[in-house]
C-alpha positions in Angstrom: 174.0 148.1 222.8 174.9 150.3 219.8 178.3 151.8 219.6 178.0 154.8 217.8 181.6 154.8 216.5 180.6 151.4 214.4 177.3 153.3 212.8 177.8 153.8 209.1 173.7 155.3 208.4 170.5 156.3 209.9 167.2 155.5 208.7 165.1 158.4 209.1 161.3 157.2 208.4 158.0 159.2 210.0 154.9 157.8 211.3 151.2 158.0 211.4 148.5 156.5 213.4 144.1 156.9 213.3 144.3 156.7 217.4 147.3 157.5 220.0 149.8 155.4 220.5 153.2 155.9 222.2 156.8 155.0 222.2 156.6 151.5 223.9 153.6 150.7 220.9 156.2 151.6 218.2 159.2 149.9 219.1 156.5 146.5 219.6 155.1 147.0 216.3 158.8 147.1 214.7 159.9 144.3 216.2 157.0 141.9 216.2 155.9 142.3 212.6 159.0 142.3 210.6 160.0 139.0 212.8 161.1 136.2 210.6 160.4 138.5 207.5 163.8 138.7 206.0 165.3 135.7 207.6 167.9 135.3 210.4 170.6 137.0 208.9 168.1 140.4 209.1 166.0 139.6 212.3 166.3 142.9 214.8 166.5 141.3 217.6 169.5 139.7 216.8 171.4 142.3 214.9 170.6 144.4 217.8 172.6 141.5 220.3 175.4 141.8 218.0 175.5 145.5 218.2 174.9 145.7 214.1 172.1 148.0 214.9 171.7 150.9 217.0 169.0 151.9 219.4 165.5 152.8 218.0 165.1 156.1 218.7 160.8 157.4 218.6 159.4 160.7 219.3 155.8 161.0 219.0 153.2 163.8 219.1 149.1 163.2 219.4 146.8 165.9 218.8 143.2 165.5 217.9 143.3 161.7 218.1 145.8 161.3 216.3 149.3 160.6 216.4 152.6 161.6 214.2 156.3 161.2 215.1 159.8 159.8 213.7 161.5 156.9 214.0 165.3 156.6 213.5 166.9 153.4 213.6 171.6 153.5 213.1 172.5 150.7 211.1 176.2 150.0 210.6 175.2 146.9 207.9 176.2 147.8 204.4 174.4 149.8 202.4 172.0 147.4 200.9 171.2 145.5 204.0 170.5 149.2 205.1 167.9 149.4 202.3 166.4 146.2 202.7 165.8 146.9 206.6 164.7 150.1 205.7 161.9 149.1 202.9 161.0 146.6 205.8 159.4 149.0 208.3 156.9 150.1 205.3 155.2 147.0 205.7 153.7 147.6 209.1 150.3 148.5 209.2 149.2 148.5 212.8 150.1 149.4 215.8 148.6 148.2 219.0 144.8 148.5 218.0 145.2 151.9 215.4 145.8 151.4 211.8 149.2 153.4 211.1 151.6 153.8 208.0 155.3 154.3 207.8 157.1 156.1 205.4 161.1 156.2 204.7 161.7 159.7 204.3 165.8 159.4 203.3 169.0 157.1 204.8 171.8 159.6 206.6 175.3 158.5 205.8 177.1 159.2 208.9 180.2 158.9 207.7 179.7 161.6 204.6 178.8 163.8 207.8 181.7 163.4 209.5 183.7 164.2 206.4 182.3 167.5 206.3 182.8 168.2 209.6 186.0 167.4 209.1 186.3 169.6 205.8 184.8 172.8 207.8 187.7 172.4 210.8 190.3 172.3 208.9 189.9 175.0 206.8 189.5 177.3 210.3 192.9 175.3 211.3 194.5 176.5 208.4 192.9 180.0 208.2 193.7 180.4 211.7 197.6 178.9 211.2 198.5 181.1 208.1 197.1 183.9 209.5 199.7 184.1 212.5 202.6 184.0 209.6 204.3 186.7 207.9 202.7 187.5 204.2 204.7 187.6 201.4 206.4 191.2 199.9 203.4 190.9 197.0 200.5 190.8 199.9 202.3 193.3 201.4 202.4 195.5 198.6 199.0 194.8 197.7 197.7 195.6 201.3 199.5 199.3 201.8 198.1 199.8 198.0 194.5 198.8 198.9 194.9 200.8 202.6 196.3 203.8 200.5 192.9 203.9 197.9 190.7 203.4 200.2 191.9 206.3 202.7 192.2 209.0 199.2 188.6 207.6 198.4 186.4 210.8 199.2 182.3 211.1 199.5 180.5 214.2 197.5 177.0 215.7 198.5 174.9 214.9 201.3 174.3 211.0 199.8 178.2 210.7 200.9 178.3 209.5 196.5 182.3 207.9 196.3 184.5 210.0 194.5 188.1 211.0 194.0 190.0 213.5 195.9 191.0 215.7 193.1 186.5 216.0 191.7 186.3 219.2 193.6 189.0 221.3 192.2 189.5 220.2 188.5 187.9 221.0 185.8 187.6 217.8 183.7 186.0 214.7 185.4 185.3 211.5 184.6 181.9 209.8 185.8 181.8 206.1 186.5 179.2 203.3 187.4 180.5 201.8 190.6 182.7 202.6 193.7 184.8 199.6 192.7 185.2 201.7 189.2 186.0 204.7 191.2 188.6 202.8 193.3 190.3 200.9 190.0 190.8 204.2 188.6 192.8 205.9 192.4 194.7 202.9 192.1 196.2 203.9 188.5 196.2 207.7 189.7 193.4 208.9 188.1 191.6 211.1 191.0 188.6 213.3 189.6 186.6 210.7 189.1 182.7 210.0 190.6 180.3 207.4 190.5 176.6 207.4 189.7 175.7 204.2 191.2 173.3 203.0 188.9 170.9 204.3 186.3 169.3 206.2 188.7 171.8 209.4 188.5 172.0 211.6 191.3 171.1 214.9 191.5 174.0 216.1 192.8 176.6 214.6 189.9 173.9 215.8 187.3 174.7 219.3 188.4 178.1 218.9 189.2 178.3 218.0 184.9 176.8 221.7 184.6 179.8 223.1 186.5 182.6 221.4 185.2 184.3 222.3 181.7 184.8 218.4 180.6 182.8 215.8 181.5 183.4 212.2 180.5 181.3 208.9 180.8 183.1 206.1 181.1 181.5 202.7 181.8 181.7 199.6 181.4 181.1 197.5 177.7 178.0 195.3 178.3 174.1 196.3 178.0 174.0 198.0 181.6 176.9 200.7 180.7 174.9 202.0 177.4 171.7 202.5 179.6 173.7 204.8 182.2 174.9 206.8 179.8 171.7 207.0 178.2 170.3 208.3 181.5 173.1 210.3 181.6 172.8 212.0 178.3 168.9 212.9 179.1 170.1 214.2 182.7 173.5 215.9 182.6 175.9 217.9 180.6 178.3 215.3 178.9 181.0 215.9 176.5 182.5 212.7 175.8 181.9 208.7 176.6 184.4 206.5 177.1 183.1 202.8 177.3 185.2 199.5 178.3 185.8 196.7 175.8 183.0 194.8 175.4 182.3 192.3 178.6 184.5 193.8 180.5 183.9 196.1 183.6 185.6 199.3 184.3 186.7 197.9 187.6 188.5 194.6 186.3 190.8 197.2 183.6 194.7 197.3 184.1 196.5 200.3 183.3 197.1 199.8 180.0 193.3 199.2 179.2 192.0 202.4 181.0 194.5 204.5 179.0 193.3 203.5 175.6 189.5 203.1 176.0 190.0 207.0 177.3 192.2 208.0 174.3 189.7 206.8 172.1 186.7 208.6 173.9 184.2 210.3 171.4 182.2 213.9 170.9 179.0 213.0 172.6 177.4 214.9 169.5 178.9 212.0 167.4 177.1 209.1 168.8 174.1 211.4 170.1 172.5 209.4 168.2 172.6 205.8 169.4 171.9 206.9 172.6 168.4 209.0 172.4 166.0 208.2 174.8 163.9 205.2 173.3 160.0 206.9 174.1 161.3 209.9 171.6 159.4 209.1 167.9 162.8 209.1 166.0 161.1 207.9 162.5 159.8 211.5 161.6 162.9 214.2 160.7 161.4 217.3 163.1 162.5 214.9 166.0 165.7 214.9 164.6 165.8 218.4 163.9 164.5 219.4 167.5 165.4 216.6 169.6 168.2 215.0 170.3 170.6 217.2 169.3 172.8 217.8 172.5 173.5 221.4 173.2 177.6 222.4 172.9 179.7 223.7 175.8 178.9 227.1 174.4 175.0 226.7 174.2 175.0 225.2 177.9 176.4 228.2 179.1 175.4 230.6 180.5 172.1 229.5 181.4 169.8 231.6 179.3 171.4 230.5 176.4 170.1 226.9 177.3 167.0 227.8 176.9 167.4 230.3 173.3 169.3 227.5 171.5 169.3 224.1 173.2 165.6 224.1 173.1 164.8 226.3 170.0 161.4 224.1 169.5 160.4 224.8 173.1 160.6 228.6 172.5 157.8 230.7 170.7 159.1 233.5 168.9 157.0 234.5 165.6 157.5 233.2 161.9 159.2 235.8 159.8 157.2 233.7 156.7 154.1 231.7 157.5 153.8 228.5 155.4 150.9 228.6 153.2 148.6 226.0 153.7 148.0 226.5 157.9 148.5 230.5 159.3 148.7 228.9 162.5 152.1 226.9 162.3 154.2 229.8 163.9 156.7 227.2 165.6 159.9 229.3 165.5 162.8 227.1 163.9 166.7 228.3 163.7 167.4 229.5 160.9 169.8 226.7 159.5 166.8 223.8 159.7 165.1 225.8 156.7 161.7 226.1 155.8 160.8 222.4 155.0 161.8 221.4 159.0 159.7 224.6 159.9 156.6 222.8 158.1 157.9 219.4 159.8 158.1 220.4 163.5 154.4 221.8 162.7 153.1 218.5 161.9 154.4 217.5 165.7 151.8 220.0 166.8 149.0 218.9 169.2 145.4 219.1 167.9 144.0 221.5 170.8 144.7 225.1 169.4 146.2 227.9 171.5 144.0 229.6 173.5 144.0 232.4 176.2 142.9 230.0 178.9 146.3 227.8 178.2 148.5 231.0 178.3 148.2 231.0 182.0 150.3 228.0 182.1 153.8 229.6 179.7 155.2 231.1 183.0 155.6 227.6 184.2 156.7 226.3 180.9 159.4 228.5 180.7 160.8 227.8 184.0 161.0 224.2 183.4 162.9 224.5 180.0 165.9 222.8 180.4 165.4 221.5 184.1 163.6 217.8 183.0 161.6 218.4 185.9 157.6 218.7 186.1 155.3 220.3 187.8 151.7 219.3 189.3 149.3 221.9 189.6 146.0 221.3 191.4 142.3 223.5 190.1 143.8 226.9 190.9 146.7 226.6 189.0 149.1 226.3 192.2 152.0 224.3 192.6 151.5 221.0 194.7 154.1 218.7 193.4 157.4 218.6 192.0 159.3 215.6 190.1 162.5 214.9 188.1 160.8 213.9 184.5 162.8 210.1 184.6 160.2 209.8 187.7 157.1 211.4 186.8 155.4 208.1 185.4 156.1 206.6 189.1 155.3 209.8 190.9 152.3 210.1 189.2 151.0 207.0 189.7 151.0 206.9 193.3 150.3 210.6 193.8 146.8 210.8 195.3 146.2 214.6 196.2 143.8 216.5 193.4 146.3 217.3 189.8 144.7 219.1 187.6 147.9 220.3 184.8 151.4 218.2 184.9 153.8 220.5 183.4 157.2 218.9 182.6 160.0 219.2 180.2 160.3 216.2 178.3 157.7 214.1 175.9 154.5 213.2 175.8 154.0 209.5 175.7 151.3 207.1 175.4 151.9 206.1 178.9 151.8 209.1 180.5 148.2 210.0 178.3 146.9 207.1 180.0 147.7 207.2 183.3 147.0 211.2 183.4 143.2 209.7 181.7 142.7 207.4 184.9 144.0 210.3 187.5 141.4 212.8 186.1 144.1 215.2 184.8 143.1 217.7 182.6 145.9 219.1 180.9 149.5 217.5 179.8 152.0 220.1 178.7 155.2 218.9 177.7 158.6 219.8 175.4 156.8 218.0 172.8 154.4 214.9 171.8 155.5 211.5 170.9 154.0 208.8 168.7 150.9 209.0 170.8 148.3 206.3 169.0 145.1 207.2 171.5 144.4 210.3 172.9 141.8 210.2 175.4 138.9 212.7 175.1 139.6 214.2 178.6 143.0 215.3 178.5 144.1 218.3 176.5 147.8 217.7 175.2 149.8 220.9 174.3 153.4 221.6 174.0 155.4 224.8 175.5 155.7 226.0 172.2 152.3 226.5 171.1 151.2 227.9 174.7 
């Protein structure tokens, strides 16, 4: 018999038979037709006497007259005996009175298992003896740090968003990617900090921006940190941006590395333009003389003055000179943009003319100046729906109740044309209209402007 302390491999091979045969069948067929095959040296039965191979080991299932099972035969010969055995079985053909085949799926090495096994307990023995011992002063250290951050680390707003303890009560913050950020930057005493989590920004730290005096963005230097300040830019009140070196995270800075990259933090209005949203036409000038010129601290507040001079081309106020050619460009333009951007932000004009009928819609126009939010309204003009503007295409794709007008502060893409064609919408009335190449024949485009 087998010892199983001298067994080097298993053969693992599977079975098939046209008929049902069982175990006894198997082990016959096995022995009987590779008999004499490879010589005395490899003839089972005797390597079985001299305990060089294991006990055959069959388990067989037959279901609709058929039969399928494995075979596993332990070899302690060396590994090309092993192979030469193995290739063996292949050539039976039949067993008993069914025609069957044998296939060699792969040869275990036992003894590769055992080193594993090995492997795998002695890491628990030495997890488990070091962790009965003393840790050194620097683990220490490092352990009543880490306990410390964590237990300072606070939650704002009812999404429990990580934040510093010192973001409710000062009046400069500094908004991150990650909780990892937000704890990197307690662990250097830096406390009125919050996270955003992802480009997704929060409602909550996009209105805590509008009540803070300073607000700066400060993430980390690959592809991912210039899209969340993008998203910041659209969605908050920012002042300055901050951003890591380049590759590196926020999170992996030492001291000295968060200190400089926020000395040498930046005017948002001085890279405002690197970071405009990308579905804003920025190859005619009236985009750059409307949009995206961030509002100062001044202009944000108070609130009506948002809406007076952040968003002068949203607001219709009449021409003191009408331009020649068209009577009807009566866009109101500051006062500093000059006559020639007057005649430009005309050009960004939709085709459908003012009318009465569309005047209905300037009340909800001019609440929405400002917001970047968007309002469905079904036939009689009601609200049924309302969206953030970085979610309307979603929204409005999966919205199913009847939308007759979407109102929203932000642009008019070719995107949101098209899926506002296959809703049935009627109307689209937005800040203004970008480089729309189709406009389908059943949706009226206008802009808040020209309501």
């Amino acid at each position: 018999m087998q010892n199983a302390d001298t067994t080097k491999y298993i053969i693992h091979s599977k079975i098939s038979a046209d008929g049902i045969i069982e175990r006894p069948d198997i082990v016959g067929a096995i022995f009987g037709q590779t008999e004499g095959l490879l010589g005395s040296d490899l003839d089972l039965r005797d390597l079985q006497k001299t305990g060089r191979i294991g006990r055959i080991e069959v388990v067989v299932n037959a279901k609709g007259g058929k039969t399928k099972g494995t075979i596993l035969i332990p070899s302690s010969l060396d590994k090309v005996e092993t192979s030469i055995l193995a290739a063996s079985l292949e050539t039976i053909d039949r067993v008993g009175p069914c025609s069957a085949k044998i296939e060699v799926t792969h040869i275990e090495d036992v003894r590769a298992t055992k080193r594993q096994q090995i492997i795998e307990r002695a890491k628990f023995i030495f997890r488990g003896m070091f962790d009965e011992n003393l840790p050194e002063s620097q683990e220490i250290a490092d352990e009543v740090r880490q306990s410390v951050r964590v237990e300072e680390m606070q939650y704002f707003g009812k999404n429990k968003i990580p934040c510093g303890p010192a973001i409710f009560d000062s009046d400069a913050i500094i908004v991150v990617e990650g909780r990892a950020d937000v704890l990197n930057l307690l662990k250097y005493g830096i406390k009125n900090t919050i996270c955003v989590g992802g480009t997704n920004v929060p409602p909550e730290v996009a209105e805590l921006t509008k009540k803070k005096d300073t607000v700066t963005v400060f993430t980390d230097g690959d592809r991912g940190g210039e899209l969340i300040v993008k998203e910041l830019v659209q969605v908050a009140n920012v002042d300055y941006i901050a951003r890591a070196p380049d590759g590196k995270s926020v999170e992996d800075l030492v001291q000295k590395e968060i200190v400089r990259s926020l000395r040498q933090k930046v005017p948002v209005e001085q890279v405002i333009d690197k970071y405009v949203v990308k579905d804003q036409p920025v190859s005619d000038k009236s985009d750059n003389a409307r949009v995206p010129r961030l509002p100062t601290r001044k202009e944000r507040r108070p609130a009506p003055d948002i809406k007076r001079v952040g968003g002068a081309s949203q607001v219709s106020r009449p021409v003191r000179e009408p331009r020649g050619r068209d009577s009807r460009k009566k866009d109101s333009v500051d006062e500093v943009e000059g006559d020639q951007k007057a005649e430009e932000v005309a050009v960004q004009k939709p085709r459908v003319p003012t009318s009465p009928e569309n005047k209905r819609f300037k009340t909800h126009a001019n609440d929405l100046i400002g917001t970047f939010s968007a309002r469905f309204l079904d036939g009689k003009d009601n609200v049924v729906n309302e969206t953030a503007v970085r979610d309307l295409v979603s929204t409005l794709k999966d919205y199913e109740a009847e939308v007759k007008t979407v109102v929203f502060d932000g642009v008019v893409t070719q995107r949101i044309l098209d899926i506002a064609a296959d809703k049935g919408i009627e109307r689209l009335i937005g800040a203004k209209v970008g480089s729309v190449t189709k406009r389908p024949a059943s949706v009226k485009v206008l802009t808040a402007a020209s309501l």
